[in-house]
C-alpha positions in Angstrom: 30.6 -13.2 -1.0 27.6 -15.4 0.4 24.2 -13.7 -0.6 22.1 -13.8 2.6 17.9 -13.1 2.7 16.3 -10.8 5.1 16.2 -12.1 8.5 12.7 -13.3 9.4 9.9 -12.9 10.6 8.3 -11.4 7.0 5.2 -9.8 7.1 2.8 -8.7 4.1 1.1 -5.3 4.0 -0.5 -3.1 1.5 0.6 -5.5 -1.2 4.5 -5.4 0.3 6.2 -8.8 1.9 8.4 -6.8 4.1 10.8 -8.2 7.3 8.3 -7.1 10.2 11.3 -5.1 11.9 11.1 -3.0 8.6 7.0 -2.6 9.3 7.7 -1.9 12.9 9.8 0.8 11.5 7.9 2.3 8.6 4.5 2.8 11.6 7.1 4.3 14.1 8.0 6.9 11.1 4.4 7.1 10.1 2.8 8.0 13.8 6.1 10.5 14.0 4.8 12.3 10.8 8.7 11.3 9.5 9.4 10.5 6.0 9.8 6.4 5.4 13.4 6.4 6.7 13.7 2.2 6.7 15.3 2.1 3.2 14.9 -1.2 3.0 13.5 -2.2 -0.1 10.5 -4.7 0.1 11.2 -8.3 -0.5 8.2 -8.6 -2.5 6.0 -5.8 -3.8 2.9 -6.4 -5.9 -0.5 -4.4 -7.0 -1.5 -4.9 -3.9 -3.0 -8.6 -4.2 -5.2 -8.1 -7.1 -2.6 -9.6 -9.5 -0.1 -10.5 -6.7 0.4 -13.7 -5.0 -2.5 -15.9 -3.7 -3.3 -15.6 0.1 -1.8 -19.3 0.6 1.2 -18.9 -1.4 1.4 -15.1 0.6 1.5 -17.5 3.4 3.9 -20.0 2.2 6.1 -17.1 1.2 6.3 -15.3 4.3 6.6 -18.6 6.5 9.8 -19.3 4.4 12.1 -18.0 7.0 10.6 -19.8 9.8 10.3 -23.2 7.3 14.8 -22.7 6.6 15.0 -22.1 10.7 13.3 -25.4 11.7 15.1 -27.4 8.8 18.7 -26.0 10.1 17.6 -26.9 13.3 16.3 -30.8 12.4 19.9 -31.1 10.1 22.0 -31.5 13.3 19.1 -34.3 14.4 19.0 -36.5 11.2 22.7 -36.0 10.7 23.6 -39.8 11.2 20.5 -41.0 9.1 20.7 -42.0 5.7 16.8 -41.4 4.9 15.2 -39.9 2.2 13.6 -37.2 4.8 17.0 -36.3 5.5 18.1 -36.2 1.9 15.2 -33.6 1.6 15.9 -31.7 4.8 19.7 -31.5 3.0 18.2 -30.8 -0.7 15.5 -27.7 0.7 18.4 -26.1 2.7 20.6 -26.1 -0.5 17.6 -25.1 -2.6 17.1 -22.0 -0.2 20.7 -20.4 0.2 23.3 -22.3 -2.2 24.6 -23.8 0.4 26.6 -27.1 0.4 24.6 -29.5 2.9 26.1 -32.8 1.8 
């Protein structure tokens, strides 16, 4: 079975890197007076940022999703070229899901 990571966009919040659907649903429950019925465990959770990640690798982190979305998109572009960019495009995609690229 292929492991898959949470669909994108991420989001972080009160020290959580969460999917922003899951934020979207945690405020709904919130302004309902509901309990926090998302289950969906945070893909990151820290201190809050004191001893958490640094606000540009926060950024790098949650921008991952995007980063694999534009590289799967440029694959189908480069897929004739024998350059090292596209040898990189092949290696980050691999490095991000275990995915054969060759």
């Amino acid at each position: 079975m292929q492991k898959t990571h949470t669909p994108g966009p991420w989001a972080w919040n009160e020290g959580e890197l969460r999917s922003v659907e899951s934020w979207i649903k945690i405020e709904q429950a919130r302004e309902s007076d509901l309990i926090d019925c998302s289950y969906e465990e945070p893909i990151v959770e820290t201190d809050g940022g004191y001893y958490g990640p640094r606000e540009a690798d926060r950024r790098l982190i949650a921008a991952a999703p995007l980063m694999l979305k534009a590289l799967r998109g440029a694959l189908p572009e480069l897929e004739f070229e024998q350059s090292p960019a596209t040898q990189l495009v092949r290696a980050a995609i691999q490095a991000a899901t275990d995915e054969d690229v060759s």
